[in-house]
C-alpha positions as CSV (number, residue, x, y, z in Angstrom):
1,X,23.9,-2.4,-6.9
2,X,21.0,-0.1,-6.2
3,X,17.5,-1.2,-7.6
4,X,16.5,1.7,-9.9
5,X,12.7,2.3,-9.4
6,X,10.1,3.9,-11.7
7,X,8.0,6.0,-8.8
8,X,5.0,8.4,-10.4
9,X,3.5,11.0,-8.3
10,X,0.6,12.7,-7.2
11,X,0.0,16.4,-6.9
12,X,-2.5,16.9,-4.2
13,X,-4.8,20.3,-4.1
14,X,-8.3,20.7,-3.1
15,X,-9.1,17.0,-3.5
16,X,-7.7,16.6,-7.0
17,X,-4.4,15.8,-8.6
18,X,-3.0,18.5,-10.2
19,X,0.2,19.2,-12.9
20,X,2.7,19.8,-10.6
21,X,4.0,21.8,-7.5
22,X,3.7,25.0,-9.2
23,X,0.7,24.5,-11.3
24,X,-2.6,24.0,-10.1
25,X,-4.1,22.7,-13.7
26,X,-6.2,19.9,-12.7
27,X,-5.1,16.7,-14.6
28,X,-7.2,14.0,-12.4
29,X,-10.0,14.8,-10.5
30,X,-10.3,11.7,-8.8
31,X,-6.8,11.0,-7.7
32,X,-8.1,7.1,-6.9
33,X,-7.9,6.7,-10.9
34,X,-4.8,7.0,-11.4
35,X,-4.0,4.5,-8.3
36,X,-5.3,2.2,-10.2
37,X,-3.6,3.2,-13.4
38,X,-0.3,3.0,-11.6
39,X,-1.2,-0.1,-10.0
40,X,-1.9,-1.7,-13.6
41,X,1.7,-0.4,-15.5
42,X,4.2,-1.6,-13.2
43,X,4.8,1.2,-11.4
44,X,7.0,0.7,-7.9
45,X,6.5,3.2,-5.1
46,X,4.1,6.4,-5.2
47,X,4.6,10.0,-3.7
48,X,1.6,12.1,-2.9
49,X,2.7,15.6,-2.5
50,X,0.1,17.3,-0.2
51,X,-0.4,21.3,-1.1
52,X,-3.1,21.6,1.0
53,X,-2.9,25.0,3.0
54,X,-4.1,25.2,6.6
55,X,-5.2,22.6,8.8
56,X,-9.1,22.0,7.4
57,X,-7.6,21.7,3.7
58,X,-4.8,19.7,5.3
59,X,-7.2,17.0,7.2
60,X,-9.2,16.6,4.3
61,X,-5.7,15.7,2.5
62,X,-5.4,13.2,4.9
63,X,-8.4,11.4,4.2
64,X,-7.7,11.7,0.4
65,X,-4.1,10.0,1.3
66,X,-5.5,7.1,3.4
67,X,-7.5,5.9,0.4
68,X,-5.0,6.2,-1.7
69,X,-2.8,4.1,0.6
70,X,-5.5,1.4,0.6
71,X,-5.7,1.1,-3.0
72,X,-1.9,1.2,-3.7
73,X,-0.4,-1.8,-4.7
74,X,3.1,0.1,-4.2
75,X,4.2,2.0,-1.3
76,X,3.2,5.3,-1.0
77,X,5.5,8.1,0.3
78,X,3.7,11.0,1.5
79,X,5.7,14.5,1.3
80,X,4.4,17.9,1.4
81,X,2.9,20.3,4.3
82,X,4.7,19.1,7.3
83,X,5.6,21.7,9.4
84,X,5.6,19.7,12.9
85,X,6.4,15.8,14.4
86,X,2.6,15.2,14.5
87,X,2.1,15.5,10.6
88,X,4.5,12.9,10.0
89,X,2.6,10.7,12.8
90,X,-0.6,11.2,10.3
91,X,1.3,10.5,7.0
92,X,2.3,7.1,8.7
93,X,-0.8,6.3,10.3
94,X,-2.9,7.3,6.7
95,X,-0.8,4.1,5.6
96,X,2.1,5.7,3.9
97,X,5.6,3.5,4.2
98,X,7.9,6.4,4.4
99,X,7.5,10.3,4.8
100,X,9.3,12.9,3.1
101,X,11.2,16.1,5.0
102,X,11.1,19.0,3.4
103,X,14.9,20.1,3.9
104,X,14.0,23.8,2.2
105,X,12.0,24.8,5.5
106,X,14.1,25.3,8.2
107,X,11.2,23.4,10.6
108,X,11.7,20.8,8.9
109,X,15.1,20.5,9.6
110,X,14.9,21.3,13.2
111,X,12.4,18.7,13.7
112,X,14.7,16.3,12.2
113,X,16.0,14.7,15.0
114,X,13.0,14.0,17.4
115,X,11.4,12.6,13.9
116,X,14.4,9.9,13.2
117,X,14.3,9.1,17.2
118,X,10.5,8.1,17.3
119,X,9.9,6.7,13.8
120,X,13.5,5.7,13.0
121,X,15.5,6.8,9.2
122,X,13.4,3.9,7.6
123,X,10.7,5.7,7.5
124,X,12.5,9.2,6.2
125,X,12.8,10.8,3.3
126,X,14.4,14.5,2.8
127,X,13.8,16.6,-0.3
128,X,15.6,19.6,-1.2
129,X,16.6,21.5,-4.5
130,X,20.1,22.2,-4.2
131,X,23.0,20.4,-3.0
132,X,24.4,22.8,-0.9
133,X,21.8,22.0,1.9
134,X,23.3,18.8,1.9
135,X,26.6,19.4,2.4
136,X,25.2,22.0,4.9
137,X,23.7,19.1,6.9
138,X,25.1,15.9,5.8
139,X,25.8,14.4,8.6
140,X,22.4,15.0,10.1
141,X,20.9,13.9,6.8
142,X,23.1,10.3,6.7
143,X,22.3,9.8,10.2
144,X,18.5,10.4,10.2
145,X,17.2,9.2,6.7
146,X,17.2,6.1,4.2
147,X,16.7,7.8,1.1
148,X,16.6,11.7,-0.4
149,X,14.5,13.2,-3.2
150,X,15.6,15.6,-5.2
151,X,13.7,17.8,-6.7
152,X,16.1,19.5,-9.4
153,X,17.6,17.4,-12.3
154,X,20.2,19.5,-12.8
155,X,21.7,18.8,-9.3
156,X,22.2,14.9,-9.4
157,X,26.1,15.4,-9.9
158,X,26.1,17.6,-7.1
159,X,24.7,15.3,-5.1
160,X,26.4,12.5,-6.1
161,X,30.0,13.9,-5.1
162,X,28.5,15.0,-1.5
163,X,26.6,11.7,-0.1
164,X,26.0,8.3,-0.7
165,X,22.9,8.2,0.3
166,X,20.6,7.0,-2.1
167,X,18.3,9.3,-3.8
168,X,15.4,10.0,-6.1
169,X,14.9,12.3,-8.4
170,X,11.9,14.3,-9.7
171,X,11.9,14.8,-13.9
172,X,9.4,16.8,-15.0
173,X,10.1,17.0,-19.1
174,X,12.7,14.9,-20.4
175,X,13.3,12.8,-23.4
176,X,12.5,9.2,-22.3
177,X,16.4,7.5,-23.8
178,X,17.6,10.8,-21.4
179,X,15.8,8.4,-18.6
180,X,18.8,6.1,-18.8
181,X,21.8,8.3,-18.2
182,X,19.9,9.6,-15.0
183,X,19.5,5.7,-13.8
184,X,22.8,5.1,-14.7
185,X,24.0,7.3,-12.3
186,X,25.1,5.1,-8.7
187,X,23.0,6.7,-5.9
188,X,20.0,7.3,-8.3
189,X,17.6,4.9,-6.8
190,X,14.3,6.4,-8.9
191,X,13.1,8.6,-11.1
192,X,9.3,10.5,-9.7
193,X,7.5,13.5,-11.6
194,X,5.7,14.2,-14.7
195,X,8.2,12.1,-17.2
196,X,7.0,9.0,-15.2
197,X,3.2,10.4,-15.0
198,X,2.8,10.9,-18.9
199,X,4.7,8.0,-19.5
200,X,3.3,5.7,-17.4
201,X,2.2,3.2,-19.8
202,X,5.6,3.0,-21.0
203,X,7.0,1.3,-17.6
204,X,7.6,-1.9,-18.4
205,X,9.0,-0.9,-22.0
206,X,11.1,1.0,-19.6
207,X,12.3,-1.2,-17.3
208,X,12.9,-3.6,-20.0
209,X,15.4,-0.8,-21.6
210,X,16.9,-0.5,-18.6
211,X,17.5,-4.2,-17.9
212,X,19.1,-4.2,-21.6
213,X,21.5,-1.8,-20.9
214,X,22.6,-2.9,-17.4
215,X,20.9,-1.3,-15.0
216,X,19.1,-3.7,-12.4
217,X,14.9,-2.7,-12.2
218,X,12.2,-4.1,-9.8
219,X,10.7,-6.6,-12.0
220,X,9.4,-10.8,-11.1
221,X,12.2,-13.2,-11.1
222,X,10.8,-16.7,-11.9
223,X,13.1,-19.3,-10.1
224,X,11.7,-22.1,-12.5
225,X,11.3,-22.2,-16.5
226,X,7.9,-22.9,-17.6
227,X,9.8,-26.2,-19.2
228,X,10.6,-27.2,-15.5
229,X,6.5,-28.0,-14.4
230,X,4.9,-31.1,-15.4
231,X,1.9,-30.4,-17.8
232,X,-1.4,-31.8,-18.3
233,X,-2.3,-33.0,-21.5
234,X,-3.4,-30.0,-22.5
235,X,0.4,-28.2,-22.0
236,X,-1.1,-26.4,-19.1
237,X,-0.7,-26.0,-15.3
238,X,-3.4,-25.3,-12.7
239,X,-3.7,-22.7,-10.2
240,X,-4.8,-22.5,-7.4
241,X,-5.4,-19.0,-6.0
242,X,-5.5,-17.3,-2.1
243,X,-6.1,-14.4,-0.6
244,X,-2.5,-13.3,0.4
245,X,-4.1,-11.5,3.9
246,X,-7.0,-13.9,4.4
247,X,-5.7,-17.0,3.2
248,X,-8.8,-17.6,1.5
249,X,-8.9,-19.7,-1.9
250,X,-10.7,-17.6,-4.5
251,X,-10.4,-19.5,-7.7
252,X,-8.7,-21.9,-9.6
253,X,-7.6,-21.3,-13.5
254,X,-5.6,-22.5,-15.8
255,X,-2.1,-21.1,-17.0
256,X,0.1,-22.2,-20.4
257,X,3.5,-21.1,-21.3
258,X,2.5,-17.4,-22.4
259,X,0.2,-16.9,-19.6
260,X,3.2,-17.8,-17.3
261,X,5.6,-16.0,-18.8
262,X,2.9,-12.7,-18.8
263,X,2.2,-12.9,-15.2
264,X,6.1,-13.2,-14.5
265,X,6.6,-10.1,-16.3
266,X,3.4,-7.7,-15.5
267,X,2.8,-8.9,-11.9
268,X,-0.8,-9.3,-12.7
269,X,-2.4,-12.9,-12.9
270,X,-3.2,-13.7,-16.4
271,X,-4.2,-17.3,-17.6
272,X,-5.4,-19.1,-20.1
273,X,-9.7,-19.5,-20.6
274,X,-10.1,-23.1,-22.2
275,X,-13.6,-22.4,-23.2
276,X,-12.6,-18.9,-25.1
277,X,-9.1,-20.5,-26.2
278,X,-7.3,-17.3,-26.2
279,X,-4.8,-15.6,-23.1
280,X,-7.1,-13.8,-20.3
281,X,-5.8,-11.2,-18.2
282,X,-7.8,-11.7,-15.4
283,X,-9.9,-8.2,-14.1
284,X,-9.4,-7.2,-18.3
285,X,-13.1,-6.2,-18.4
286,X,-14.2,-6.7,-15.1
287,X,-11.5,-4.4,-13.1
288,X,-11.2,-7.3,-10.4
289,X,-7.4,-7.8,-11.0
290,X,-5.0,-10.2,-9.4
291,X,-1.7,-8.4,-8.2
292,X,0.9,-11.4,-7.6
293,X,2.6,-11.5,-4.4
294,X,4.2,-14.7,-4.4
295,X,3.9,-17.7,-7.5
296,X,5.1,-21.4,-5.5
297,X,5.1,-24.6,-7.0
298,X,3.7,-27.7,-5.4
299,X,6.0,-30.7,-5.0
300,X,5.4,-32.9,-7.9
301,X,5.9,-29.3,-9.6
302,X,2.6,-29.7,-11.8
303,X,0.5,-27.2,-9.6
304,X,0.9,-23.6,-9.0
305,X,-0.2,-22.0,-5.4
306,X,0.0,-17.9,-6.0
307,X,-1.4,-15.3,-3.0
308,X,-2.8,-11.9,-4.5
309,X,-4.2,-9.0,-3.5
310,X,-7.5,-9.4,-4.9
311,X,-9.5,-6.6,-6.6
312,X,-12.6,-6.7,-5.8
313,X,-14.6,-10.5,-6.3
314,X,-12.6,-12.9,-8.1
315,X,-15.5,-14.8,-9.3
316,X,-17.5,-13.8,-12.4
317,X,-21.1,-14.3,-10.1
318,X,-19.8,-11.1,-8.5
319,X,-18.8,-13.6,-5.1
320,X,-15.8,-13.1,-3.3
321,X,-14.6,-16.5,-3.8
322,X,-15.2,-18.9,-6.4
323,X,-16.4,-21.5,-3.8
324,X,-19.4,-21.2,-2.5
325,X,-21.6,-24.2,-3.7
326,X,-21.6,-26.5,-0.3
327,X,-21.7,-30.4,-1.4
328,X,-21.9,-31.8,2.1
329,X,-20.8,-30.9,5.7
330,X,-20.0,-32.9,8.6
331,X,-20.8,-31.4,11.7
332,X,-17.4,-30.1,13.6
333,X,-16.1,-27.8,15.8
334,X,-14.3,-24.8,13.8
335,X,-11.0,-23.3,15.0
336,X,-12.1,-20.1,15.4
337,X,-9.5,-17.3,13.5
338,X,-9.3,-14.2,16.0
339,X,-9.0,-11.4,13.1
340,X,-12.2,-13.1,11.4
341,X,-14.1,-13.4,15.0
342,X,-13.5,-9.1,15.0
343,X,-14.0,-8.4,11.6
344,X,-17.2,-10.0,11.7
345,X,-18.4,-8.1,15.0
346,X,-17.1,-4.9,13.7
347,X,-19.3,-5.9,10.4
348,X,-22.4,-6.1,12.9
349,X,-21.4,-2.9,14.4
350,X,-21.2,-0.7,11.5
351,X,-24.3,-2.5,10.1
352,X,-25.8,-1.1,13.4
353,X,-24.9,2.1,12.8
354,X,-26.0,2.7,8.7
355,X,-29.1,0.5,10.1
356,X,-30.1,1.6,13.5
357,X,-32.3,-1.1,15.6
358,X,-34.9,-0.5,18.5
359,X,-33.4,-1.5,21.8
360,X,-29.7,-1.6,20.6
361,X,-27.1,-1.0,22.7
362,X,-25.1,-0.1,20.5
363,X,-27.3,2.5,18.9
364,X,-27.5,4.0,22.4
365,X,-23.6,4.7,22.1
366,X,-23.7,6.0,18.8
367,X,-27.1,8.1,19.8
368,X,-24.8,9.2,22.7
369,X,-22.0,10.0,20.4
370,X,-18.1,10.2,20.9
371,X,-18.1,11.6,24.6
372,X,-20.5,8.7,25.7
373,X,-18.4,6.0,23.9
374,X,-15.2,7.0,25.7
375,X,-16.6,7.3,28.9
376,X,-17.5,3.7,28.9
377,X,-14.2,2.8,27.0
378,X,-12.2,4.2,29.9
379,X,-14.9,2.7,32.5
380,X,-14.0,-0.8,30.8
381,X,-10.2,0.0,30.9
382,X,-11.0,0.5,34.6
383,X,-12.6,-3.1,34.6
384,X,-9.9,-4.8,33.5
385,X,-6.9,-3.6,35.9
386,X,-9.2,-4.4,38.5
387,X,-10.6,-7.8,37.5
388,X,-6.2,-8.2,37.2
389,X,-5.9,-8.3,40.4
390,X,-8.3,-11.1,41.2
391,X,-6.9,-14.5,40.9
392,X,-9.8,-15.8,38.7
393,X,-8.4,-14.9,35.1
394,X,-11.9,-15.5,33.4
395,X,-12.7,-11.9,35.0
396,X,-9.8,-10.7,33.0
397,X,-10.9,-12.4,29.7
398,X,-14.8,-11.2,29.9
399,X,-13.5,-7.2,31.1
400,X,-10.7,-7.4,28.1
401,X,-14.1,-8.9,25.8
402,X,-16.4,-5.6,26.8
403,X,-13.3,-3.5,26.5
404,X,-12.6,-4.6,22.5
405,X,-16.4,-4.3,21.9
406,X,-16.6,-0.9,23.5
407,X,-13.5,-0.2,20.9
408,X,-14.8,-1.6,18.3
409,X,-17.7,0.9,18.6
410,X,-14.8,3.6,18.7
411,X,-13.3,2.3,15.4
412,X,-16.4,2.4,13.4
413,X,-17.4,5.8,14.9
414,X,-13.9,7.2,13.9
415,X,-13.8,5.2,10.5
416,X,-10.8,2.6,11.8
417,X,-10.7,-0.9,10.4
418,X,-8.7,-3.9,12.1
419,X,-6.9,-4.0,8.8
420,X,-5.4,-0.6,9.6
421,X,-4.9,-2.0,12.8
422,X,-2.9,-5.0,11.9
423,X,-0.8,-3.3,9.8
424,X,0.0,-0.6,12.1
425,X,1.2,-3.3,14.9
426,X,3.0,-4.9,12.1
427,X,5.1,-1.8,11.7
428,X,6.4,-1.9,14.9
């Protein structure tokens, strides 16, 4: 059984989010709002449709996107103004999971092939408007993508008698109980548009509708009752919380039966303030929410370890982490993390750059600008094939050391974290 999935959208134009395709009425200037809108209401993938025209409208589109990417808690699925291979390259690299076709430009369908061959159907979406073009390229279309989007209601019968590929469609105005007889429809694997926009605060009412009536929804699935932990003697559990990316432990709370049960059900951290006595959503008046990635109990099954994506500082003093007041410290050797031994250097390196110091080197690269910085990128690159070929491989480990700080400078210059980095390789 397909997974039905509530998706809301963006309409990109000029740097602000729009009504739809074919209305430029601002609704959002700051399309980054309603990320995190979406983010808080359960919301499960995002499209951003970019109707940027030309290339300067479409590069600043681009940048728009990658934030958006970064503060998406969902995955994002970037459609709109492709016209070549290389726009789909950008889409992916901005951060978005899958890119969208557009199957009513003929370019786009010519291009589909090479696309599906160096990015694979995983990463492919194809929209259209009417199901004819599907049947006038289906096998092309099961061959080459993972999922359609269909951008006219009216068509999902059509569409359903020609392919079984999944699909989404886009609902502009519809009566919310009409939401269910689309679902209910086999290869209808979400619903996008301005029926999920308006409504977003009603996505969890939703999905518990839906859920009610048959129709399997992307929701938490606790694999233990609350009645299966051991309490303390205040009927509550502790938690301890980490970083899910840098393992790091940013807090521990406190969680009863209802603050369980609310995290299992909204995906955001809530617990339970013994000093207030009363439920606390944690980030409620702060913004610094939790997102839940994984809940695990401890073995005795009277602890909870959960990994979030962390919002901002999880502690109240405005600190990253929680723990920060250092008791004692026995002098030891640390095992030294490779992404924190970059992230840090990178940290010095942009530092360098807002805050320029006399007799830096690496203000003479960014005085020097781009051309400088690749020349001694490629020198170093140079370096290292030759220090290869000596049998001594410390020359290889100090040329491949210059090399990554030489790129480092590159990534700050061009605005590239290691983040982006790591989940870029991770892709592959």
């Amino acid at each position: 059984m397909i997974v039905k999935k509530f998706v809301p959208c963006i309409y990109l134009y000029r740097g602000h989010a729009v009504r739809r395709l074919t209305d430029c009425t601002i609704v959002e200037t700051d399309p980054l709002r309603l990320v995190n809108m979406y983010n808080a209401n359960n919301a499960d993938a995002l499209i951003v449709f970019d109707m940027s025209k030309g290339d300067q409208e479409h590069e600043e589109a681009l940048d728009i996107i990658k934030e958006i990417c970064a503060a998406a808690e969902m995955d994002v699925y970037g459609a709109g103004n492709i016209n070549r291979m290389e726009d789909v390259k950008k889409l992916l690299y901005a951060g978005c999971r899958k890119a969208v076709l557009d199957y009513t430009k003929e370019s786009n369908i010519a291009i589909t092939e090479e696309v599906a061959l160096k990015f694979g159907k995983n990463k492919l979406l194809a929209s259209y408007e009417n199901a004819n073009v599907i049947a006038a390229h289906q096998a092309l279309l099961e061959q080459s993508f993972s999922a359609l989007l269909l951008l006219n209601p009216h068509q999902i019968r059509e569409t359903e008698n020609i392919t079984s590929l999944p699909f989404f469609v886009e609902v502009n105005q519809v009566a919310l109980n009409k939401l269910i007889e689309i679902f209910a429809y086999n290869n209808v694997c979400g619903v996008t548009g301005n029926t999920i926009n308006d409504n977003y605060r009603e996505i969890l009412t939703l999905k518990n509708l839906c859920r009610e009536n048959g129709i399997q929804v992307e929701t938490f699935e606790a694999a233990f009752q609350w009645k299966d932990f051991k309490k303390n003697r205040d009927g509550m559990v502790p938690v301890v919380v980490q970083d899910y990316r840098t393992m790091e432990v940013l807090m521990m709370a406190y969680m009863n039966e209802e603050a369980y049960e609310q995290t299992i059900q909204t995906g955001r951290m809530t617990y339970f303030s013994r000093s207030r006595r009363q439920l606390w959503l944690k980030g409620e008046t702060s913004g610094h929410f939790q997102y839940v990635k994984s809940l695990t109990a401890d073995c005795d099954m009277d602890t909870i370890l959960a990994k979030v994506s962390q919002v901002g500082a999880a502690c109240h003093t405005g600190a990253r982490s929680c723990f920060f007041n250092e008791i004692t410290k026995k002098d030891y050797e640390e095992v030294t993390n490779p992404l924190q031994v970059l992230e840090e250097i990178l940290d010095v390196i942009k530092d360098r750059k807002i805050h320029p110091k006399e007799g830096s080197y690496t203000n003479y690269l960014f005085d020097k600008g781009i051309d400088k910085i690749l020349k001694k990128l490629g020198e170093e690159a140079t370096e290292i094939v030759i220090a290869a070929k000596n049998p001594n491989a410390n020359e290889v480990k100090y040329e491949i050391s210059d090399f990554l700080y030489h790129m480092m400078v590159l990534m700050v210059q061009k605005g590239v974290s290691w983040e982006e980095i790591a989940e870029e390789l991770a892709k592959r």
